[in-house]
N, C-alpha and C positions, 0 to 999 in steps of 0.2 A: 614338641617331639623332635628327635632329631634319625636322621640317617645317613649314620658316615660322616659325619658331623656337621653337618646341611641342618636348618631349622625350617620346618614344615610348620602351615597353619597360624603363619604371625597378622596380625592385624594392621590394619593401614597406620595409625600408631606409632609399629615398632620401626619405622621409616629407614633410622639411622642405624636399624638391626638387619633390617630387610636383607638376605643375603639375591643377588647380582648377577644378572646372566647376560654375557657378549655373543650376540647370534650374529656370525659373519656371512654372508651368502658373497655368491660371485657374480650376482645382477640383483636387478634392481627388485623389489617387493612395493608394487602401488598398494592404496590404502584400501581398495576395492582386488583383492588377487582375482585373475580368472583364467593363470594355466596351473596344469597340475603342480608343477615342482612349488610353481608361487603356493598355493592353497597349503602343500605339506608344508613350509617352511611358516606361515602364518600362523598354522592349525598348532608346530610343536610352542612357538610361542604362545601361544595362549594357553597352553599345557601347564606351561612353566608358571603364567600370572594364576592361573588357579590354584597352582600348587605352593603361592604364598611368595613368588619368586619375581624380582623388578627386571625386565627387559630393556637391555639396549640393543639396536641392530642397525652394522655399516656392511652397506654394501658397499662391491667395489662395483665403480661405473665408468665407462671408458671416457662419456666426455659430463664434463661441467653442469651440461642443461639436463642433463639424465639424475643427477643430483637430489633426491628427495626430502634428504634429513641433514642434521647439520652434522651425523658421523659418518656420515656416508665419504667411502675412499674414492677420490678420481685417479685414475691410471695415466702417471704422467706419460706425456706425448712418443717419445722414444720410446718408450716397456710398449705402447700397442701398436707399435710399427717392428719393434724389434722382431728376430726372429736369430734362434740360437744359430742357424745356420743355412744356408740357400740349399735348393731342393723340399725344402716343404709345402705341402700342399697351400694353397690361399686359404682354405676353410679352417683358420688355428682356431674358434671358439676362444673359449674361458683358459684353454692352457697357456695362452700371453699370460696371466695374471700367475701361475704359477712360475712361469721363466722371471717374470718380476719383482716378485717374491723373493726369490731368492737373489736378485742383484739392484732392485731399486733403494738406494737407499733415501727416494724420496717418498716413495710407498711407506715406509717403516716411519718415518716422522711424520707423515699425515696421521697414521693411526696413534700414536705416542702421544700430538698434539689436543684427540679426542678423548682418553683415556682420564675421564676427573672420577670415575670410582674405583675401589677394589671388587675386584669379580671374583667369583666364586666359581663360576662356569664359562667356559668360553665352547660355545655351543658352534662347531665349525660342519658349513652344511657343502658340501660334496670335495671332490681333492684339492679344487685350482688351490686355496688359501689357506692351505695344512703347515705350506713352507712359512709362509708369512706370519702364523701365529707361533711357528715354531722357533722362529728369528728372535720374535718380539716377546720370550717365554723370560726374559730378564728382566722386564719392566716391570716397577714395583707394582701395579697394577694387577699386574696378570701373575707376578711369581709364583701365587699359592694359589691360581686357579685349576681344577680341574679341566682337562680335554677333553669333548664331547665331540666327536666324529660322527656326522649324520650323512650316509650316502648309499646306492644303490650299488654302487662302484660296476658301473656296466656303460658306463663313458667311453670305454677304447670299443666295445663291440656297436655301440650307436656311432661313433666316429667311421669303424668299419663299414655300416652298410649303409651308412649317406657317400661313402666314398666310390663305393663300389656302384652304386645306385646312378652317381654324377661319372659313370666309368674313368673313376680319377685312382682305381686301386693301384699303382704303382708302386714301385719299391721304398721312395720316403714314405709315402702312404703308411704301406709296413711298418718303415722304422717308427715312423709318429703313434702309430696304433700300439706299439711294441712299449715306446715310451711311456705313454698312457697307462699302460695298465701297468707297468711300475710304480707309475706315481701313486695309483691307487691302490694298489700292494704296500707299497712305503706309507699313504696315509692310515691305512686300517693296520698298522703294524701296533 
Protein backbone atom coordinates (compact mmCIF):
# COMPACT_ATOMS: atom_id res chain seq x y z
CA UNK A 1 0.00 0.00 0.00
CA UNK A 2 1.35 3.17 -0.60
CA UNK A 3 0.76 6.99 0.68
CA UNK A 4 2.17 9.65 -1.22
CA UNK A 5 4.32 7.40 -2.43
CA UNK A 6 5.74 5.95 0.99
CA UNK A 7 5.30 1.87 1.15
CA UNK A 8 3.38 0.93 4.36
CA UNK A 9 3.27 -2.70 5.79
CA UNK A 10 6.70 -4.21 4.14
CA UNK A 11 7.98 -7.16 5.83
CA UNK A 12 11.51 -7.48 7.42
CA UNK A 13 12.43 -9.13 4.11
CA UNK A 14 11.93 -6.22 1.89
CA UNK A 15 15.10 -4.62 3.91
CA UNK A 16 16.68 -3.14 0.83
CA UNK A 17 12.89 -1.63 -0.05
CA UNK A 18 12.30 -0.70 3.53
CA UNK A 19 11.83 3.13 2.93
CA UNK A 20 14.20 5.36 5.90
CA UNK A 21 13.50 7.78 8.39
CA UNK A 22 16.55 10.50 9.86
CA UNK A 23 15.00 11.49 13.44
CA UNK A 24 17.35 14.53 14.31
CA UNK A 25 16.84 15.76 18.04
CA UNK A 26 18.92 18.48 19.61
CA UNK A 27 20.08 16.22 22.95
CA UNK A 28 20.55 13.26 23.69
CA UNK A 29 17.80 10.21 23.76
CA UNK A 30 19.10 7.37 26.54
CA UNK A 31 17.83 3.82 25.66
CA UNK A 32 15.68 4.02 28.89
CA UNK A 33 13.80 7.86 28.08
CA UNK A 34 12.43 9.41 31.36
CA UNK A 35 11.79 13.24 30.58
CA UNK A 36 8.76 14.17 28.72
CA UNK A 37 10.40 15.61 25.45
CA UNK A 38 12.75 12.27 25.48
CA UNK A 39 9.41 9.76 25.88
CA UNK A 40 7.60 11.99 22.79
CA UNK A 41 10.57 11.71 20.59
CA UNK A 42 11.01 7.77 21.38
CA UNK A 43 7.26 7.13 21.37
CA UNK A 44 7.14 8.99 17.26
CA UNK A 45 9.87 6.56 16.52
CA UNK A 46 8.51 3.64 17.28
CA UNK A 47 5.38 5.01 15.40
CA UNK A 48 7.46 5.09 12.43
CA UNK A 49 9.00 1.17 13.09
CA UNK A 50 5.25 -0.04 13.28
CA UNK A 51 4.34 1.74 10.39
CA UNK A 52 6.88 -0.63 8.31
CA UNK A 53 9.60 2.30 8.56
CA UNK A 54 13.69 1.81 9.58
CA UNK A 55 14.87 4.44 11.93
CA UNK A 56 17.98 6.25 12.36
CA UNK A 57 18.53 8.99 14.91
CA UNK A 58 21.64 11.66 15.55
CA UNK A 59 21.50 13.66 18.18
CA UNK A 60 23.51 16.68 18.49
CA UNK A 61 25.65 16.46 21.76
CA UNK A 62 27.77 19.26 23.03
CA UNK A 63 30.52 16.97 24.24
CA UNK A 64 32.12 13.51 23.01
CA UNK A 65 31.20 11.46 26.28
CA UNK A 66 27.38 12.46 25.92
CA UNK A 67 27.82 10.38 22.55
CA UNK A 68 25.49 7.40 22.49
CA UNK A 69 25.38 6.12 18.95
CA UNK A 70 27.70 6.19 16.37
CA UNK A 71 25.34 9.20 14.36
CA UNK A 72 25.24 11.02 16.94
CA UNK A 73 26.64 14.84 16.02
CA UNK A 74 29.28 16.44 18.66
CA UNK A 75 29.13 20.27 18.46
CA UNK A 76 32.55 21.19 17.73
CA UNK A 77 34.21 23.36 20.59
CA UNK A 78 33.85 26.98 19.13
CA UNK A 79 29.89 26.57 17.83
CA UNK A 80 29.30 25.96 21.93
CA UNK A 81 31.30 28.68 23.13
CA UNK A 82 30.29 30.86 20.26
CA UNK A 83 27.82 33.33 20.67
CA UNK A 84 26.43 35.72 17.64
CA UNK A 85 27.15 38.56 19.77
CA UNK A 86 27.94 39.98 23.56
CA UNK A 87 25.06 40.97 25.52
CA UNK A 88 23.15 37.54 25.61
CA UNK A 89 22.00 36.08 28.46
CA UNK A 90 24.45 32.90 29.72
CA UNK A 91 21.44 30.58 29.62
CA UNK A 92 21.70 29.97 25.24
CA UNK A 93 20.31 26.30 25.60
CA UNK A 94 19.92 24.38 22.28
CA UNK A 95 20.01 27.72 20.24
CA UNK A 96 23.99 27.33 20.02
CA UNK A 97 23.14 24.38 17.70
CA UNK A 98 20.98 26.51 15.48
CA UNK A 99 23.74 29.58 15.36
CA UNK A 100 26.01 26.44 14.25
CA UNK A 101 23.94 25.16 11.90
CA UNK A 102 24.00 27.69 10.08
CA UNK A 103 28.04 28.54 10.08
CA UNK A 104 29.78 25.31 11.23
CA UNK A 105 30.93 23.83 8.46
CA UNK A 106 32.33 21.11 10.68
CA UNK A 107 28.63 20.22 11.88
CA UNK A 108 27.64 19.65 8.27
CA UNK A 109 30.45 17.05 7.58
CA UNK A 110 30.07 15.11 10.62
CA UNK A 111 26.46 14.55 9.53
CA UNK A 112 27.41 13.93 5.58
CA UNK A 113 30.10 11.56 7.02
CA UNK A 114 27.08 9.40 8.76
CA UNK A 115 24.73 9.50 5.97
CA UNK A 116 25.16 5.60 4.24
CA UNK A 117 21.23 5.46 3.38
CA UNK A 118 18.78 7.17 1.26
CA UNK A 119 15.86 8.60 3.56
CA UNK A 120 12.65 9.07 2.82
CA UNK A 121 12.02 11.18 6.02
CA UNK A 122 13.99 13.40 7.90
CA UNK A 123 11.98 13.48 10.85
CA UNK A 124 13.41 16.99 12.58
CA UNK A 125 12.35 17.32 16.27
CA UNK A 126 12.00 20.95 17.60
CA UNK A 127 13.78 24.41 15.75
CA UNK A 128 17.62 24.22 17.02
CA UNK A 129 18.43 21.77 13.75
CA UNK A 130 15.73 22.99 10.91
CA UNK A 131 19.00 25.12 9.74
CA UNK A 132 21.25 22.35 9.58
CA UNK A 133 18.95 19.89 7.67
CA UNK A 134 18.20 22.80 5.59
CA UNK A 135 22.11 23.27 4.56
CA UNK A 136 22.44 19.68 4.20
CA UNK A 137 18.99 19.44 1.74
CA UNK A 138 21.72 18.71 -1.28
CA UNK A 139 23.23 15.70 -0.16
CA UNK A 140 22.41 12.80 -2.18
CA UNK A 141 21.04 11.28 0.77
CA UNK A 142 18.69 13.45 1.88
CA UNK A 143 17.78 15.22 -1.81
CA UNK A 144 14.39 13.47 -2.13
CA UNK A 145 13.62 13.31 1.44
CA UNK A 146 10.65 14.72 2.86
CA UNK A 147 10.72 17.27 6.04
CA UNK A 148 9.03 16.37 8.95
CA UNK A 149 9.01 19.15 11.57
CA UNK A 150 7.96 17.97 15.09
CA UNK A 151 7.62 20.79 17.79
CA UNK A 152 5.52 22.59 20.26
CA UNK A 153 7.21 25.71 19.07
CA UNK A 154 6.66 27.52 22.51
CA UNK A 155 10.70 27.67 23.21
CA UNK A 156 10.85 31.51 23.13
CA UNK A 157 7.89 31.63 25.86
CA UNK A 158 9.73 28.90 28.22
CA UNK A 159 12.99 30.89 27.53
CA UNK A 160 10.84 33.92 28.71
CA UNK A 161 9.75 32.87 31.93
CA UNK A 162 12.96 30.90 33.11
CA UNK A 163 14.44 34.34 32.35
CA UNK A 164 12.15 36.34 34.04
CA UNK A 165 11.94 33.64 36.90
CA UNK A 166 16.18 34.12 37.30
CA UNK A 167 15.21 38.08 36.99
CA UNK A 168 17.50 38.09 33.97
CA UNK A 169 14.50 39.63 31.67
CA UNK A 170 16.60 42.39 30.22
CA UNK A 171 16.59 43.79 26.88
CA UNK A 172 19.12 40.97 25.07
CA UNK A 173 16.78 38.72 27.03
CA UNK A 174 14.10 40.45 24.69
CA UNK A 175 16.10 40.37 21.69
CA UNK A 176 16.94 36.45 22.26
CA UNK A 177 13.19 35.66 23.03
CA UNK A 178 12.31 37.83 19.94
CA UNK A 179 15.02 35.71 18.07
CA UNK A 180 13.53 32.58 19.10
CA UNK A 181 10.48 32.74 18.03
CA UNK A 182 11.50 33.58 14.61
CA UNK A 183 13.39 30.72 14.35
CA UNK A 184 10.35 28.85 15.07
CA UNK A 185 8.24 30.82 12.76
CA UNK A 186 10.96 30.20 10.00
CA UNK A 187 10.91 26.34 11.07
CA UNK A 188 7.17 25.72 10.93
CA UNK A 189 7.04 27.76 7.62
Amino acid sequence: TTCSGIWFNLTPTDEAMTPRVLQVCPFDIPDQPSAGGQIRIDAIAKAYREAGYSVDRTCVVTRRRDARRPMDLIMPWLDRVRRKHLGKPGNLGQIRQHWAAQASQRLHKQLAARLEHTYTIVHVEHPWDVALICAMRGHPMLARARIVYSAHNIEHELFESVTREQGHWNRAAQQLAQEIRQIEEAAAA
